[in-house]
C-alpha positions in Angstrom: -96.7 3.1 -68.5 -93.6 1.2 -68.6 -92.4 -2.2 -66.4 -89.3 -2.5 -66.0 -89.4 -6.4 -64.8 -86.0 -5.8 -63.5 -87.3 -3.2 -61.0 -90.2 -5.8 -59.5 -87.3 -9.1 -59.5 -84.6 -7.0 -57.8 -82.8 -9.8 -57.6 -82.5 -11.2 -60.5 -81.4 -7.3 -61.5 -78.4 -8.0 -59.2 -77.4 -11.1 -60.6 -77.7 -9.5 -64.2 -75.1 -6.4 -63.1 -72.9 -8.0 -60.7 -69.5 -9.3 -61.6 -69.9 -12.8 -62.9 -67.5 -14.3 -59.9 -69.7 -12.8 -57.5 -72.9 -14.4 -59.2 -71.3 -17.8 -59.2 -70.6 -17.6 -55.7 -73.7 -16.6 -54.5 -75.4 -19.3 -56.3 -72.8 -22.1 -55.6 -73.5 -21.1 -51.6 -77.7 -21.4 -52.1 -76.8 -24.5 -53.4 -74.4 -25.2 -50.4 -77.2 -23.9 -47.9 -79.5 -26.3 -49.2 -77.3 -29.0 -48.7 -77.0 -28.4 -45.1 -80.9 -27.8 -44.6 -80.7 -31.5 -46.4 -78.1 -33.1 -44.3 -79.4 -32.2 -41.2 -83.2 -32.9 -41.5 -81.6 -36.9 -42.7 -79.2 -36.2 -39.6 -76.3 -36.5 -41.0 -75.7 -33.1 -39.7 -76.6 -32.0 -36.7 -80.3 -30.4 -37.2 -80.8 -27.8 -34.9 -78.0 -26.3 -35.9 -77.4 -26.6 -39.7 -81.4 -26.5 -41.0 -81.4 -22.5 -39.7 -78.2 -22.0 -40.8 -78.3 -24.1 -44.3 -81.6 -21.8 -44.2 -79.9 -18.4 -43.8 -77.2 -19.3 -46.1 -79.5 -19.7 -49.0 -81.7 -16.8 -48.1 -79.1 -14.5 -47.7 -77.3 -15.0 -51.1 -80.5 -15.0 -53.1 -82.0 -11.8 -50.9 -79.1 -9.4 -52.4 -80.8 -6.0 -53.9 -79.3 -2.1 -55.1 -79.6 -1.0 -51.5 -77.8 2.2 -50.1 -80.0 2.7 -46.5 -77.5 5.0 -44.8 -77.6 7.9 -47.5 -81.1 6.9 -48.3 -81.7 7.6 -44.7 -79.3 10.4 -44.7 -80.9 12.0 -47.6 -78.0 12.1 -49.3 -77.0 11.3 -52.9 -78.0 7.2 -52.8 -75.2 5.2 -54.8 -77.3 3.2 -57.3 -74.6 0.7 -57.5 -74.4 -0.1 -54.0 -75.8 -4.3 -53.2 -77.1 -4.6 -49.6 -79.9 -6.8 -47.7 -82.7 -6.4 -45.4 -80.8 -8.8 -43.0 -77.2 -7.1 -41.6 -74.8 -5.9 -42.3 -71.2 -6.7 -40.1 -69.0 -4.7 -41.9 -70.2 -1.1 -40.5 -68.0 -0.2 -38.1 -69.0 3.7 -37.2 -71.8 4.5 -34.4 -73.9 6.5 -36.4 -74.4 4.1 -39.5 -74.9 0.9 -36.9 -77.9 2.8 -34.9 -79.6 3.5 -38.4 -78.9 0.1 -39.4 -80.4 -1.4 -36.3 -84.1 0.4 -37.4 -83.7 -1.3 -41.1 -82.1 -4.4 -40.8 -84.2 -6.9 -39.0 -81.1 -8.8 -37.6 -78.4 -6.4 -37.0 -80.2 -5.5 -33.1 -79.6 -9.5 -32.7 -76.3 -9.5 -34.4 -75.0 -6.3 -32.8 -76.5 -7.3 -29.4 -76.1 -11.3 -28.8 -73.2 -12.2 -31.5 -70.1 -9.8 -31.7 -70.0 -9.1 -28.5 -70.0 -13.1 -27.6 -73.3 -13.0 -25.8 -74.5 -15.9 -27.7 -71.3 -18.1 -27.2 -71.6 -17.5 -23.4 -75.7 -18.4 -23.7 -74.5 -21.8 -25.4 -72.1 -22.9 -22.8 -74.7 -21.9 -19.7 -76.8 -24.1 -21.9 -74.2 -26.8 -22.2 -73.4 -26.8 -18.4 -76.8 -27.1 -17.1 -76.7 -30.6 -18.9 -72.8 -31.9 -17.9 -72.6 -34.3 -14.8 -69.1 -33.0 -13.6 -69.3 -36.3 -11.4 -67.5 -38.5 -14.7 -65.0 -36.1 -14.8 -64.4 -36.3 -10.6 -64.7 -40.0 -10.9 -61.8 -40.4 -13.4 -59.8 -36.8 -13.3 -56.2 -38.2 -14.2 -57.1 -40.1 -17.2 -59.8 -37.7 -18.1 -57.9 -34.7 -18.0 -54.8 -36.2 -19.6 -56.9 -37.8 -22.2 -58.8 -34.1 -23.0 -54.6 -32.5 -23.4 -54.2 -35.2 -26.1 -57.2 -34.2 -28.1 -55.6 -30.3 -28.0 -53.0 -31.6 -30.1 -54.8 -29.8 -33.3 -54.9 -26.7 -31.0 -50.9 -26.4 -30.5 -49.9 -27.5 -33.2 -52.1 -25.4 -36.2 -51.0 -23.0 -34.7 -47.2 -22.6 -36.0 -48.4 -24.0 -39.2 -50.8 -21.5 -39.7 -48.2 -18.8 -39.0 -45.5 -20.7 -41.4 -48.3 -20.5 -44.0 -48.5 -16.4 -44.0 -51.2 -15.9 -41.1 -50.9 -13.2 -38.2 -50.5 -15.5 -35.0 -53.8 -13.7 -33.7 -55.2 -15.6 -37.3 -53.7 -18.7 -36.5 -54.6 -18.4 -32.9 -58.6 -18.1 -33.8 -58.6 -21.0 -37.2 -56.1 -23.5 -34.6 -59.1 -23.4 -32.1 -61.0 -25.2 -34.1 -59.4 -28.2 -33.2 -60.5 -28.0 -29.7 -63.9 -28.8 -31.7 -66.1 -26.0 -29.4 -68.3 -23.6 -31.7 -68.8 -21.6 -29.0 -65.0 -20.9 -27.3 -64.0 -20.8 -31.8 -66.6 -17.7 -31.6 -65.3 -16.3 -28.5 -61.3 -16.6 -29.4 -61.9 -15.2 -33.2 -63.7 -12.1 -32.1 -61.3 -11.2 -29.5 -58.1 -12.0 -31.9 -59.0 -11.5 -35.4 -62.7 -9.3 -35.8 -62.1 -9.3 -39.3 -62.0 -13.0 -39.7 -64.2 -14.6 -36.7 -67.3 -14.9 -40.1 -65.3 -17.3 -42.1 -63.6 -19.1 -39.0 -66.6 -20.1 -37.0 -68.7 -20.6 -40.2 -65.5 -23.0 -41.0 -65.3 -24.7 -37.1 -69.4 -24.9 -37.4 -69.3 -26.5 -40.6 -66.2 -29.1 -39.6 -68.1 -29.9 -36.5 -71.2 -31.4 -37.7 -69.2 -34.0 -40.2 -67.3 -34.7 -36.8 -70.1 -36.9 -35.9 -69.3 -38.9 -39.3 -65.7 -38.5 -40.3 -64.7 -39.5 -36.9 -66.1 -43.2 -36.9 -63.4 -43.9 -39.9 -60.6 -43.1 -38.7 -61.1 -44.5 -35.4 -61.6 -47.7 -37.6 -58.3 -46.8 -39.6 -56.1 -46.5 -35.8 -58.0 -49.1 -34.0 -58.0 -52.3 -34.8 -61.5 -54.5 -34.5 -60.3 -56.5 -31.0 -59.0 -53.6 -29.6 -62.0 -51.6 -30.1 -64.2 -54.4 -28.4 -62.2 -53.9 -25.1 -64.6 -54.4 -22.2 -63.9 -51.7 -19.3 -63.7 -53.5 -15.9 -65.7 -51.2 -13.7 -63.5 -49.1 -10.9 -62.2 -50.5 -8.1 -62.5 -47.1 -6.5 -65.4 -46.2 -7.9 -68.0 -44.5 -5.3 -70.9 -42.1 -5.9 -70.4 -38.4 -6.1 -72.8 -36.3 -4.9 -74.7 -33.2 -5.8 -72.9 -30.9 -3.2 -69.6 -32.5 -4.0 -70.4 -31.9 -7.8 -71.4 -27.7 -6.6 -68.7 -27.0 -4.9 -66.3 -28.7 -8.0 -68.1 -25.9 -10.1 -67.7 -23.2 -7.6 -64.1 -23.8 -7.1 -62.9 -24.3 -10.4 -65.3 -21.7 -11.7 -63.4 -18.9 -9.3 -59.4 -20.2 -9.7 -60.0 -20.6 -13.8 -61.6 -16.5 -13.5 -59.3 -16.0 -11.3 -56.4 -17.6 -13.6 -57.4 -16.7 -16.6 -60.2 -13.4 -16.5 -60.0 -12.7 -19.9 -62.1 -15.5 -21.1 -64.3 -15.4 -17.8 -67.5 -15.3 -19.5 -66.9 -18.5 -20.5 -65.9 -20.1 -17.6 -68.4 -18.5 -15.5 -71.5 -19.3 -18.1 -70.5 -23.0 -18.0 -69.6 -23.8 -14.5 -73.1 -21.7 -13.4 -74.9 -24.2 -15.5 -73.2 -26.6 -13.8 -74.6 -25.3 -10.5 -77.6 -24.6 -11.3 -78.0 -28.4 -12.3 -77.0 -29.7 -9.1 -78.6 -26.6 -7.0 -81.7 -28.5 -7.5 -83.5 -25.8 -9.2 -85.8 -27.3 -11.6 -87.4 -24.1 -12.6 -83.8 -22.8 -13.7 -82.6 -25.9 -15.2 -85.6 -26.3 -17.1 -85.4 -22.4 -18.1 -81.5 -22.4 -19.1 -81.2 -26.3 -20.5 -84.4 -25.9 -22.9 -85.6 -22.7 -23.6 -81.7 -20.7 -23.6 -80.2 -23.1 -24.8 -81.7 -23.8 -27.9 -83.4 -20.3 -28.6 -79.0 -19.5 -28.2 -78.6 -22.3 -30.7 -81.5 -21.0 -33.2 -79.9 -17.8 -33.5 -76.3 -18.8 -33.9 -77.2 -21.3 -36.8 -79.5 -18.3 -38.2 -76.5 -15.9 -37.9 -73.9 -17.8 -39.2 -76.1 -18.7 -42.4 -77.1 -14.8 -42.7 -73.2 -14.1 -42.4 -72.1 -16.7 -45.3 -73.1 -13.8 -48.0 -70.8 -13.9 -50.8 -69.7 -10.4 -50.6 -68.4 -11.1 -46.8 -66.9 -14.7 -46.7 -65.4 -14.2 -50.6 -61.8 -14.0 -49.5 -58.3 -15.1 -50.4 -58.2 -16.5 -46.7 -61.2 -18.4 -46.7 -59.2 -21.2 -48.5 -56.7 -21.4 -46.2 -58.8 -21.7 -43.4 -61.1 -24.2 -44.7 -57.4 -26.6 -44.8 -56.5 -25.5 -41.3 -59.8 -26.1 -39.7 -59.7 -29.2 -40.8 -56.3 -30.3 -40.4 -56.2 -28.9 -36.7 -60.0 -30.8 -36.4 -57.9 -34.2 -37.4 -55.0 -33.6 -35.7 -57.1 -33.5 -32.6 -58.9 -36.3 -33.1 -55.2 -38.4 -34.1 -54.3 -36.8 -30.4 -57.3 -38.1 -28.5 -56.7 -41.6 -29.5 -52.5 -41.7 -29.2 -54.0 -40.5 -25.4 -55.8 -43.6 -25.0 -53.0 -46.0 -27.0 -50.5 -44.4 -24.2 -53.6 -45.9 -21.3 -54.1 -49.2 -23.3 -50.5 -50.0 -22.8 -50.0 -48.3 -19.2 -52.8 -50.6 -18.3 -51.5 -53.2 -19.5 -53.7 -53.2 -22.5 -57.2 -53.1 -20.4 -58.2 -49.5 -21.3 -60.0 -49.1 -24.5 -57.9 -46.6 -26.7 -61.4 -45.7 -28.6 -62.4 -43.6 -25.6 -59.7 -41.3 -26.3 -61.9 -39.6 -28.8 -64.0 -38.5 -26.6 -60.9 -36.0 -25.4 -62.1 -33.7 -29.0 -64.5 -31.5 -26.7 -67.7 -31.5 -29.0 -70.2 -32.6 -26.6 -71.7 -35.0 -26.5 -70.9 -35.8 -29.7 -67.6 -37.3 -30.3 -68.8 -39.4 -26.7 -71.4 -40.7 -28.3 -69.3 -41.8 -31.4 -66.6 -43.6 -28.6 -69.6 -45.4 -27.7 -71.0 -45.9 -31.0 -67.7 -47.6 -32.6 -67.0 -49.5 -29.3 -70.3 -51.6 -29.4 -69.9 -52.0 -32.9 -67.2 -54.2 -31.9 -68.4 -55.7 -28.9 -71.8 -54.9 -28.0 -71.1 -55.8 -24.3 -68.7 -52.8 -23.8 -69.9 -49.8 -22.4 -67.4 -46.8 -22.1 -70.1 -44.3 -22.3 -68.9 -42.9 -18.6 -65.1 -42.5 -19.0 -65.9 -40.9 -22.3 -68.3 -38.6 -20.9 -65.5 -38.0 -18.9 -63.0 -36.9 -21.2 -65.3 -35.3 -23.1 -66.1 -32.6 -20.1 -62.4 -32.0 -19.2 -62.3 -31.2 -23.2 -64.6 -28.7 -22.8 -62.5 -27.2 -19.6 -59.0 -27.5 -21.4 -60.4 -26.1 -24.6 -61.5 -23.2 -22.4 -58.0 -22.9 -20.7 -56.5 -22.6 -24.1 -58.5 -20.1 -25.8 -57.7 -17.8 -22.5 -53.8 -18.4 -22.9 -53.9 -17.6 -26.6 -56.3 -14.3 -25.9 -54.2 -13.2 -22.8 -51.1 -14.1 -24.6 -51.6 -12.2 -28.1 -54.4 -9.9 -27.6 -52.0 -7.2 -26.4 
């Protein structure tokens, strides 16, 4: 009897016979997904997030085999030529070839189910909210708030440079998100505006997100000077406790005027601020429930998704370039915003407030927080900002929110 070797290591079969650009690609982005599994386990990246998807990225472009399941299923004539996975497959569209799909593909019910319909976004943010204390935000809501517009400037501004640069304004709607520097409300916009790019965008705003932690801390350096950045906050003249059912009814109002406001991205608003509540309800059960065990089985499958979408035959586009300059211009732009916010406070206060917290405004929480903090005691370990951050950082989230519903309500028609 003959082996044919080819027929036992399919996939080397599919490298052999594919076209040599395609090969390239799909070995450059194993490579790439190994990276990631390597930057987060030394933390460079964020782990929970980039191992599965480094993980799935790998996987994904070395798991490529001759695979035709609807006509095989269909007992039709297979095409011999046709590549597939056992993973997913987001490009099928019709009803038909998605329900035979779900019995073949191990993570199209998931994909189908949780991610393009933004279940998983909205899973995040209940997540996220469970774990904000809304009481920084109520503490310090004028400088919070204005600092969190400033960090939007990446958001605004993207966007007419996207558009000058050839993209639909529903595309430069989705990659100018990014700036607002929340995976979750990037996931949400792109799938409402522009289905056929949300992959590459939120792959791009995931990606861009985790070397916020460490691109961040330089140019903070680069706009603050060193005795600036050592600034010691004098604590709040006005400052008094808030208290739980102050904090509940906070979530429940804004929660209703912003669905109320803006209903087209009222899963968002109403998975966060119910977090919120169900923090300061008292509920241990849920909080334990939605802040552990939702939140990051939520995270596990959107870093697994996003790895298993990076395929080369999905992401290898003509506008994945582009995007990849956007995200990160709009990403920098936001953080340049954040800390022009807090330059405008040093000097309104008479040069008391420490500009630094200003990057907390970029809405990745608690990250970019954390970094305010971070580069602040650098300077002078005696400062501690950590609460106007957190602050800013929360309003980020909110205003981020806001956005994404005036760009949906505004261009989804």
């Amino acid at each position: 009897m003959d082996i044919n070797f080819l027929n036992i290591f399919q996939g080397i079969d599919v490298m052999l016979h594919s076209d040599p650009k395609l090969a390239i690609a799909r070995f450059c982005l194993i490579l790439v997904g190994l990276l990631l599994v390597y930057l987060g386990k030394k933390g460079v990246l964020e782990p929970l997030l980039m191992i599965p998807m480094g993980l799935g990225m790998a996987t994904i472009n070395a798991s490529v085999m001759f695979f035709d399941p609807i006509n095989m299923v269909a007992q039709q004539t297979i095409d011999p030529t046709r590549v597939g996975t056992l993973f997913l497959d987001p490009a099928i569209t019709q009803t038909d070839h998605l329900m035979t799909l779900m019995q073949i593909d191990w993570l199209q019910p998931v994909y189908t189910l949780m991610f393009s319909n933004g279940l998983v976004a909205c899973l995040v943010f209940l997540g996220i909210g469970s774990l904000l204390d809304v009481g920084f935000v109520m503490a310090r809501p004028y400088t919070s708030m204005f600092l969190a517009l400033c960090a939007e400037l990446g958001t605004f501004v993207t966007l007419p440079i996207a558009h000058a640069l050839g993209l639909s304004l529903k595309d430069s709607a989705s990659i100018a998100m990014v700036g607002g520097a929340d995976g979750p409300m990037v996931l949400f916009t792109s799938l409402k505006l522009s289905p056929e790019l949300f992959v590459p965008i939120t792959v791009v705003a995931y990606l861009y997100l985790g070397l916020a932690y460490g691109g961040f801390p330089y140019l903070i350096k680069l706009m603050v000077p060193k005795h600036i950045r050592g600034i010691q906050m004098a604590p709040g003249k006005n400052d008094k406790e808030i208290t739980s059912g102050q904090k509940m009814v906070f979530a429940v109002v804004c929660c209703t005027v912003l669905c109320f406001l803006f209903p087209v991205a009222s899963p968002l608003f109403f998975s966060l601020f119910l977090g919120v509540a169900i923090r300061e309800s008292g509920l241990k059960q849920f909080q334990t429930l939605v802040s552990e065990i939702v939140l990051y089985g939520a995270t596990l499958s959107l870093g697994l998704l996003l790895g298993v979408l990076c395929e080369a035959g999905t992401i290898l586009s003509p506008k994945v370039l582009p995007l990849l300059l956007l995200g990160i211009l709009s990403l920098l732009l936001s953080g340049i915003g954040g800390l022009l916010g807090g330059y405008v406070l040093y000097f309104l206060s008479g040069k008391k407030y420490n500009p630094v917290i200003g990057i907390a405004g970029v809405s990745c929480v608690p990250s970019t927080a954390k970094v305010a903090q971070k580069c602040v005691s650098a300077a002078n370990p005696n400062s501690i900002v950590m609460q106007y951050a957190l602050g800013a950082n929360i309003s980020g989230v909110i205003t981020t929110a806001i956005i994404a519903a005036i760009y949906i309500g505004l261009l989804s028609k």
